[in-house]
C-alpha positions in Angstrom: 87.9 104.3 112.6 87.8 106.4 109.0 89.7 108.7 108.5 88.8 112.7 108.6 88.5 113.0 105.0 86.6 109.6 104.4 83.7 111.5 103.6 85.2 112.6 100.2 85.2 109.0 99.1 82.2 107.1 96.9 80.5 104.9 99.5 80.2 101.2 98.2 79.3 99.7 101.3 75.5 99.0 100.1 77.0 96.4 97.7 80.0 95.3 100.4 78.6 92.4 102.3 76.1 90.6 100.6 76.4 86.6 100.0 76.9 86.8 96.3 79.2 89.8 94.8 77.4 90.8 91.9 76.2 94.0 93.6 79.9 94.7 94.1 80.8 93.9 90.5 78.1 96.2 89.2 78.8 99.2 91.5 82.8 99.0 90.5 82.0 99.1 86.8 80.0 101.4 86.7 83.2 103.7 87.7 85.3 101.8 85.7 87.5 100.4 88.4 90.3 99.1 87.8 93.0 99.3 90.4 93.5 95.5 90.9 93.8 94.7 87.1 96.4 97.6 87.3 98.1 96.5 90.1 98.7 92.8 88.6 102.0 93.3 87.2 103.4 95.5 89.6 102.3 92.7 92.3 103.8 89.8 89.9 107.4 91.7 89.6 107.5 92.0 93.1 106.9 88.8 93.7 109.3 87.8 91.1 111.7 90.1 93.1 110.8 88.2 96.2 111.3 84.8 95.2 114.9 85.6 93.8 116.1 87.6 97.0 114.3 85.1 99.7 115.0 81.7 97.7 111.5 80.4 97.6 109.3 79.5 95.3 106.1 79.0 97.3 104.5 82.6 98.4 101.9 83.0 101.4 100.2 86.0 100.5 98.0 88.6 103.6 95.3 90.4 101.4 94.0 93.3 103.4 90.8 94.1 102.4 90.3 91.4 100.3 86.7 91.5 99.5 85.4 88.9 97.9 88.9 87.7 96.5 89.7 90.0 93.3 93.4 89.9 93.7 93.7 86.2 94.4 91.5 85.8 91.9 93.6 87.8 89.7 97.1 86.7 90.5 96.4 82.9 90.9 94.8 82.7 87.4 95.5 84.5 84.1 92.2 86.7 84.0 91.4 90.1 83.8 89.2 92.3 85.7 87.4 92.5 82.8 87.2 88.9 82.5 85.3 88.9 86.1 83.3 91.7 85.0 81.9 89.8 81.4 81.7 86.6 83.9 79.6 88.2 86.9 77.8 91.0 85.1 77.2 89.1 81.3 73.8 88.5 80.4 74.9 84.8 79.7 78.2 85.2 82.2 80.0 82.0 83.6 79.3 83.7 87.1 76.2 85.4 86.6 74.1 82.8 88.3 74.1 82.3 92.0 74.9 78.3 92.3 77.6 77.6 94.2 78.9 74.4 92.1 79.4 76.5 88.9 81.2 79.3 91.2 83.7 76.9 92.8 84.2 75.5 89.2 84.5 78.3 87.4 87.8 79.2 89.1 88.6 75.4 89.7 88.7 75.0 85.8 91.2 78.2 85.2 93.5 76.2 86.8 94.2 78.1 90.1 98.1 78.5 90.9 99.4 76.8 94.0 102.6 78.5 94.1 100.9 81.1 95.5 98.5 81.0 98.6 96.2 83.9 99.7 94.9 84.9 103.9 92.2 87.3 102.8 91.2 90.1 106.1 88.8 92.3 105.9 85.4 93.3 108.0 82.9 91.8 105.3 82.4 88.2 106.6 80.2 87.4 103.6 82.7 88.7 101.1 85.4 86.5 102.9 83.1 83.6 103.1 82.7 84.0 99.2 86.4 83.7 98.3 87.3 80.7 100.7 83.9 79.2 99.3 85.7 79.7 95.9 89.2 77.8 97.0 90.6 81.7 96.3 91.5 81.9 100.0 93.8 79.4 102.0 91.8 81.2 105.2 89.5 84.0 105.7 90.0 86.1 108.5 86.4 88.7 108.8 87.6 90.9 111.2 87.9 94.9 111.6 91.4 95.3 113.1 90.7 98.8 113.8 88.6 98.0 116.7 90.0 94.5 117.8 93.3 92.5 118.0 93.7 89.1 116.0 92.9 85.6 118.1 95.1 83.1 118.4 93.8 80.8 115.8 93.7 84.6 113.3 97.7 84.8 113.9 98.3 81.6 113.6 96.7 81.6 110.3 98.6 84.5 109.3 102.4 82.9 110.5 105.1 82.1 108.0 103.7 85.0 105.3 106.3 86.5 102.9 104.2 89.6 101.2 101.2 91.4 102.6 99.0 93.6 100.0 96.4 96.1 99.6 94.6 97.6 97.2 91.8 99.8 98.5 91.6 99.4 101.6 93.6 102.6 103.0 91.2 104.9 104.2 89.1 102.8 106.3 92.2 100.4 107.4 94.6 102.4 109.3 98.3 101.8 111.1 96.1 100.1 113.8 95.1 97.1 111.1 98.7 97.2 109.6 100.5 97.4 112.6 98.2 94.4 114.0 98.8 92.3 110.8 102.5 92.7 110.5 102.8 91.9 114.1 101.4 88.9 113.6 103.4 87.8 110.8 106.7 90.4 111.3 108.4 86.1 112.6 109.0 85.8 108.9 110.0 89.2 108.0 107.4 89.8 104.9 107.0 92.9 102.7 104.2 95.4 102.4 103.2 96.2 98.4 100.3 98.7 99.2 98.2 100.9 97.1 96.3 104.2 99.0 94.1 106.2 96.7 94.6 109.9 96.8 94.5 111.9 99.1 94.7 109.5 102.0 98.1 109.7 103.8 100.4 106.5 104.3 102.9 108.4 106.7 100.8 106.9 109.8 101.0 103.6 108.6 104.6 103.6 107.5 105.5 104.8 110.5 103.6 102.2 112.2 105.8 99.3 109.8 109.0 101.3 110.8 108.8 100.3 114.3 108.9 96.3 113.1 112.5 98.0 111.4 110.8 98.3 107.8 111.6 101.1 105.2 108.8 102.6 103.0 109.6 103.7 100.1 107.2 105.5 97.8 107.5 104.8 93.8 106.5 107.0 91.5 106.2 105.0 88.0 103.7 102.4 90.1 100.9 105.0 90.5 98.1 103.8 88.6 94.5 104.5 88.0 91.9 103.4 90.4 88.8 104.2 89.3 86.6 107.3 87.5 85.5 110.0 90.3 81.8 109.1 91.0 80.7 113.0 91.1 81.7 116.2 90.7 81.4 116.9 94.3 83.8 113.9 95.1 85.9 115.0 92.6 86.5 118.6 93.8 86.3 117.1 97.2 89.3 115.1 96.7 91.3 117.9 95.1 90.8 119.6 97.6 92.1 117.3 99.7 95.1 116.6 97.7 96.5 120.4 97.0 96.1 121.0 101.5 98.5 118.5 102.1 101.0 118.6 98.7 99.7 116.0 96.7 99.9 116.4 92.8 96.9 116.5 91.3 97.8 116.9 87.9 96.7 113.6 86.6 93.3 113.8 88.6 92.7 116.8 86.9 93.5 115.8 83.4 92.2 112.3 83.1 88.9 112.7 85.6 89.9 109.4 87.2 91.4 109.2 90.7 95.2 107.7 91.3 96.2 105.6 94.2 100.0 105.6 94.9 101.9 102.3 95.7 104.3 102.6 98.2 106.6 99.3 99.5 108.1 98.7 102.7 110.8 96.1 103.6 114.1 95.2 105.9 116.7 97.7 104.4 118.3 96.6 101.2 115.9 93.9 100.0 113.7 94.8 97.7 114.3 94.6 94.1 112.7 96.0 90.7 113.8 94.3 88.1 116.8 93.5 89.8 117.8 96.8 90.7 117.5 98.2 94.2 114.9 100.5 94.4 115.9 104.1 95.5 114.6 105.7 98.6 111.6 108.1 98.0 110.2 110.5 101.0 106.1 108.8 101.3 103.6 111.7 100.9 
């Protein structure tokens, strides 16, 4: 279920669930979003972070709301977002055409890391189908967790992971879809690296991770940009939204793009930034 102030959000659910994701491509540009190209770093220093306080090399990555594979694609090659964009949306783009072959060999040829293996969720069973179609998923899992528990076969796909990551899916995934993810995968202990655009709250879903013993910590310096508001309506809208319940809105203001804060939970004393612990921050 959405939350109560869903409605302030752009709707892109027209261009969500087709078979090919140029009408996803096309929608996102046109706001200039770019949350997952900002997020890249921050998700490769945490991974860095990771491998030196587990002692593994080899990452199993849970991407919720994974679409049609952006963040694998992402952090399993060395693009850009704007290198998907040119590629999908390009008048003579690598991806522009709808053949399967050239998709699958288009990422094939950028010489997709193995290190790193991606178990995309999310309720778009097209978009899902896309990425595993495109070797960017290990497994797909289409499924709304909000209304319905994982199978069997789901959590056993989901077993042994080490980080589980969002981008944009906060706001229509809730503490239900966390809670039922982690559960499934909470044997191995992983972290949650998650981004929630502004204003949706994360305390329900922190709260949900602290009852599997995690800590959430909010930081500050990884706030990025997500994308351009889409009208002024949305824009006031969200505002709005922000100053009732105390978030800062100074760089929404200022920049006319919206922010999504990225908050990180994990057993106490793990994670790392750089090789410093990170200090505890109260979540919004």
């Amino acid at each position: 279920m959405r939350t109560s102030i869903q409605w302030l959000k752009h709707d892109f659910s027209a261009a969500y669930n087709r078979k090919w994701p140029h009408a996803y491509f096309r929608a996102h540009l046109a706001l200039d979003y770019m949350l997952p190209d900002r997020a890249k770093a921050v998700f490769e220093r945490i991974f860095a972070d990771y491998r030196r306080v587990r002692n593994k090399a080899r990452l199993k990555i849970i991407d919720i709301g994974c679409s049609y594979g952006v963040n694998a694609a992402l952090l399993r090659t060395d693009l850009d977002l704007d290198d998907l964009y040119a590629a999908y949306l390009g008048s003579r783009g690598s991806l522009s055409g709808r053949h399967e072959i050239e998709h699958r060999a288009f990422f094939r040829n950028r010489g997709l890391r193995d290190d790193i293996q991606f178990v995309g969720v999310d309720p778009s069973f097209r978009a899902v189908r896309y990425a595993r179609d495109q070797g960017l998923l290990e497994a797909g899992i289409p499924a709304n967790l909000e209304t319905r528990n994982l199978t069997f076969k789901e959590r056993c796909a989901m077993a042994d992971a080490d980080i589980v990551i969002s981008t944009g899916c906060v706001g229509y995934a809730t503490e239900r879809t966390f809670a039922r993810v982690y559960d499934a995968t909470a044997a191995s202990r992983p972290w949650v690296v998650a981004f929630a655009m502004h204003p949706f709250r994360y305390d329900d879903i922190a709260a949900a991770l602290r009852g599997f013993a995690l800590e959430t910590r909010l930081i500050d310096r990884f706030r990025q940009r997500q994308r351009r508001f889409s009208t002024t309506m949305e824009r006031q809208g969200i505002l709005t939204a922000m100053t009732e319940i105390g978030i800062e809105g100074r760089l929404e203001r200022t920049t006319g793009y919206v922010y999504a804060s990225c908050y990180i939970s994990a057993p106490p004393g793990e994670v790392l930034y750089g090789g410093t612990l990170v200090s505890a921050a109260k979540s919004h």
